[in-house]
C-alpha positions in Angstrom: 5.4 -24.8 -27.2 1.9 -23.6 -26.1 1.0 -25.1 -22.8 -2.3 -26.4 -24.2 -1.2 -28.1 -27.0 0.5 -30.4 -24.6 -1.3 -33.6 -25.7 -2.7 -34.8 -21.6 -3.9 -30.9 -21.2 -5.3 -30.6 -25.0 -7.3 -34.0 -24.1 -8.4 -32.5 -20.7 -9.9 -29.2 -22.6 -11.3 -30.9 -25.6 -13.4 -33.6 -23.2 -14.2 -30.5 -20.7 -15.4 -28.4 -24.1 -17.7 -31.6 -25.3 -19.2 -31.8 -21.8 -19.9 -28.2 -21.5 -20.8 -27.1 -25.2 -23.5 -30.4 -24.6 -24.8 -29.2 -20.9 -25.2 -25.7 -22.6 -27.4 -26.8 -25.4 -29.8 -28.8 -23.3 -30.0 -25.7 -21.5 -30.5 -22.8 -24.1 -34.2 -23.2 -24.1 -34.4 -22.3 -20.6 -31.1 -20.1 -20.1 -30.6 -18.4 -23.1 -26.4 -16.9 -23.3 -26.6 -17.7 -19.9 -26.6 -21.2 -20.5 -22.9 -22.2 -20.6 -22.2 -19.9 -17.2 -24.4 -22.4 -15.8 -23.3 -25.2 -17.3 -20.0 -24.6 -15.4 -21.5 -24.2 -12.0 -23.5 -27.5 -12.7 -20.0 -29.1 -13.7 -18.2 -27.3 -10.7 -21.3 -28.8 -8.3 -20.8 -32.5 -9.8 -16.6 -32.7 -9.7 -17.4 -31.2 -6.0 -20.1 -34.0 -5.3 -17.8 -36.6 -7.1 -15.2 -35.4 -4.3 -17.4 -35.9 -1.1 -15.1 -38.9 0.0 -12.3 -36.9 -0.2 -13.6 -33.9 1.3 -14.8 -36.3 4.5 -11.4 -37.4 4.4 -9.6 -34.6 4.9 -12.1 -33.0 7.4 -11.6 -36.5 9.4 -8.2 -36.1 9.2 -8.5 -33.0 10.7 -9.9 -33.5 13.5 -8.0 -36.6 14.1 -5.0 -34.3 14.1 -6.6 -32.4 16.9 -7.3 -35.1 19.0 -3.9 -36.4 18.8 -2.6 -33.2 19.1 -1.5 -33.8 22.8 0.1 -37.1 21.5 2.2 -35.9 19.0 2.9 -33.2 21.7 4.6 -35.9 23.8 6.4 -37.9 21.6 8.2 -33.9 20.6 9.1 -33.9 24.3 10.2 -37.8 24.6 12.5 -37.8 21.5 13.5 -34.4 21.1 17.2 -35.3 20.8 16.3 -38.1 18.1 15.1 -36.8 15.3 14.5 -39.7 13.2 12.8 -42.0 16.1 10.7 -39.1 16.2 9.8 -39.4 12.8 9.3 -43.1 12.8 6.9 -42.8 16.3 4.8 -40.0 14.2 4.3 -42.0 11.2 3.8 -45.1 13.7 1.0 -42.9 15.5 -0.7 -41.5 12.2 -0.6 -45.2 10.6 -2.7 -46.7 14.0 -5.1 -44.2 14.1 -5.5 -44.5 10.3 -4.9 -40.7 9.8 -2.9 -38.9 7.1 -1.2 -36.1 7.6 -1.2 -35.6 4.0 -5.0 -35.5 3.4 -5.5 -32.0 3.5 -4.1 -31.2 0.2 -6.0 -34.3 -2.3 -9.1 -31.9 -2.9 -6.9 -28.9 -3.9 -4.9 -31.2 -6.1 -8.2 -33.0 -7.6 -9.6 -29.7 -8.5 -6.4 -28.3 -10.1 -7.5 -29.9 -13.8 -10.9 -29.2 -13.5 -9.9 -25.0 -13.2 -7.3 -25.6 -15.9 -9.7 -26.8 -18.0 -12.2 -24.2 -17.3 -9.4 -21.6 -17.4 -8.2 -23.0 -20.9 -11.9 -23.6 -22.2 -12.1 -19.6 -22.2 -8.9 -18.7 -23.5 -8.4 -20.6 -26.4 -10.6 -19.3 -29.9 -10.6 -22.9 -31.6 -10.6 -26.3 -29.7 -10.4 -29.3 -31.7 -9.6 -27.2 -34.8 -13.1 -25.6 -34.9 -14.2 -22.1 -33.4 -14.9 -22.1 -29.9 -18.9 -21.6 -29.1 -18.4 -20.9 -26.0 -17.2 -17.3 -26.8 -20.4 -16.2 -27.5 -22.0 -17.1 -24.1 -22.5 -14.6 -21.6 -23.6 -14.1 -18.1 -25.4 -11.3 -17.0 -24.5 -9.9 -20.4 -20.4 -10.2 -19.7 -19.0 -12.6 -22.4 -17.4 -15.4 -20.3 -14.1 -14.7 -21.8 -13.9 -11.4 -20.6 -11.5 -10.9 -17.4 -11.3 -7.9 -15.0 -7.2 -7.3 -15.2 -7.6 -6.5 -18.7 -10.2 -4.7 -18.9 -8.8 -2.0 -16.1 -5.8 -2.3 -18.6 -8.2 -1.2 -21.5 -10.3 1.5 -22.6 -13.8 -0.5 -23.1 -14.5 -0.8 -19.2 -18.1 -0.7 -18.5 -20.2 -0.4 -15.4 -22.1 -3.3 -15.8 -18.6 -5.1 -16.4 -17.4 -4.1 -13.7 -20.3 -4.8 -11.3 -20.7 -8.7 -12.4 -16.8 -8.9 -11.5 -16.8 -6.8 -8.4 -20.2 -8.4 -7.1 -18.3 -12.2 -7.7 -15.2 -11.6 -6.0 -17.2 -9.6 -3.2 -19.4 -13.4 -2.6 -15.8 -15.1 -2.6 -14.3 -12.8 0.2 -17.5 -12.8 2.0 -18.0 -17.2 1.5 -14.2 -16.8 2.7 -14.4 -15.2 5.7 -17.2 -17.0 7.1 -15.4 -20.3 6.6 -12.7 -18.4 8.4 -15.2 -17.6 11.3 -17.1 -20.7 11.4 -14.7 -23.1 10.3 -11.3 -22.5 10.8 -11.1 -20.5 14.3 -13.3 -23.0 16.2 -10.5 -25.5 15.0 -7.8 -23.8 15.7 -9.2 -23.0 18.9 -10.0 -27.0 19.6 -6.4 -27.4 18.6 -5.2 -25.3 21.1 -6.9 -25.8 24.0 -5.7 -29.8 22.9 -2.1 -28.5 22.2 -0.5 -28.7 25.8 2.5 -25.5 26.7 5.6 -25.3 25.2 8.1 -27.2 27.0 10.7 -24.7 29.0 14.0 -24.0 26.7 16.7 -26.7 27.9 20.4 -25.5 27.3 21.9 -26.8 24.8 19.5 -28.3 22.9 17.5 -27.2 20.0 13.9 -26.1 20.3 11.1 -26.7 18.3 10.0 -23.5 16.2 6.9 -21.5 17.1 5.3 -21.9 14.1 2.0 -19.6 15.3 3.2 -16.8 12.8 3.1 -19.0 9.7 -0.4 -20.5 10.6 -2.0 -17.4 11.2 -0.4 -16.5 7.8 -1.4 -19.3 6.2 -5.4 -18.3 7.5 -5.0 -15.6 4.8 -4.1 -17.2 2.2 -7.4 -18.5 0.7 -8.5 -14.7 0.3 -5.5 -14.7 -2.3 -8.8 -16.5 -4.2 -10.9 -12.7 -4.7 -7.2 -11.6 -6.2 -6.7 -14.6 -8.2 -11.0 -14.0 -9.8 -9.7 -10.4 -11.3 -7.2 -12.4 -13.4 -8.8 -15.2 -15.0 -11.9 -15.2 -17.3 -15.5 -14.8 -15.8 -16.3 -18.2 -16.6 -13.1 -19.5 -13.9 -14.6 -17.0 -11.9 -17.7 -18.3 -11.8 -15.8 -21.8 -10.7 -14.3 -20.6 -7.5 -17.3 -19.1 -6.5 -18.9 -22.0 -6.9 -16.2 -24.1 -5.4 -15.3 -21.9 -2.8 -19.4 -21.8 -1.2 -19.4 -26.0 -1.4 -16.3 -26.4 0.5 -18.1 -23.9 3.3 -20.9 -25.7 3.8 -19.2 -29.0 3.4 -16.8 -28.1 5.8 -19.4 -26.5 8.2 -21.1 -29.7 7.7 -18.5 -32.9 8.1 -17.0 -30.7 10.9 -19.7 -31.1 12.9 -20.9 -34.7 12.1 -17.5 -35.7 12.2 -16.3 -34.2 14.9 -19.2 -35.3 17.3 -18.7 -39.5 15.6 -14.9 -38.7 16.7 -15.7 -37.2 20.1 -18.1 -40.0 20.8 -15.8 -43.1 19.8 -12.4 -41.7 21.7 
């Protein structure tokens, strides 16, 4: 069974496809084949401004997690040999200071269906038994269907091609690292300056892992996004560039304002 025929994902495409194929006729007269590559950034920009609440959500709950970083720091200490009352303080702390540990994934999760349906919108040559218009759209004169891992597979690459591709996934690794610079290591840093020293190994008892490896892994991982822009069609492309500049500045942003309302109330 195709994966987009699955009726909740067929519904998601066909409703994506109306919204899109719409946005890109009232823009034609002004954008030309570019039209519909813009209609996707202007449907990226509004799922992204629909998810504001979210996105101050999990950047509060960031730096709530900082601040209670020596806290959570103690209660490892306190009830080291009780796991689960360890647990249930945690949960206890997280629940009074009205953070969630969780929050950190919702806006990667909300987004998933919007990229699928970008991803299928350009894959698929009819939608709702009808040809697809979109097709024919291009941007910078690269049909939005057109993806990078195939054409280095092919015979038909072209310099032009290849620089629309190349130029994108150059603006995601760039957007990337400065959300690594400006965003990330100042919070990591804040988080270990608040993270007091590692208790002294106790015979006999079992330590807490140093988990430093895996985070500084894990600081990596959203330049897997320039990798992921070669495989999918220009127009997803075009989506997590798009996506990947708001949640700099928004981050940038809600970190500051945030972080100086959370600074000033503790």
């Amino acid at each position: 069974m195709n994966l987009y025929d699955f009726l909740p994902i067929r519904l998601l495409i066909e409703g994506a496809y109306w919204i899109v194929t719409h946005l890109s006729d009232l823009l034609e007269p002004l954008a030309g084949a570019e039209s519909a590559a813009i209609a996707i950034v202007l449907l990226t920009l509004a799922v992204r401004a629909a998810l504001i609440p979210v996105g101050r959500s999990q950047v509060k709950a960031t730096v709530m997690r900082q601040r209670l970083a020596p806290e959570l720091a103690e209660l490892q200490r306190r009830y080291k040999k009780n796991p689960e009352q360890l647990q249930r303080k945690t949960m206890e702390l997280y629940k009074r200071e009205k953070a969630s540990p969780m929050a950190g994934c919702l806006p990667m999760l909300l987004q998933m269906p919007v990229l699928m349906a970008v991803y299928g919108l350009f894959m698929r040559p009819e939608i709702h038994g009808e040809a697809n218009q979109l097709l024919s759209h291009t941007f910078l004169g690269v049909p939005l269907d057109s993806r990078l891992s195939v054409m280095l597979g092919g015979t038909s690459l072209e310099f032009g091609s290849l620089a629309v591709f190349v130029s994108i996934m150059a603006l995601i690794g760039g957007v990337t690292w400065l959300s690594r610079r400006y965003v990330q290591q100042p919070a990591a840093q804040r988080a270990a300056q608040a993270q007091p020293a590692r208790p002294a190994p106790v015979d006999g008892l079992p330590q807490m892992p140093d988990l430093s490896g895996l985070t500084k892994m894990l600081g990596f991982m959203p330049f897997l996004t320039v990798l992921f822009a070669a495989f999918v069609p220009l127009a997803a492309a075009l989506y997590l560039l798009t996506t990947t500049t708001w949640t700099f500045c928004e981050r940038l942003i809600l970190s500051k304002t945030i972080g100086a309302t959370v600074s000033a109330s503790s």
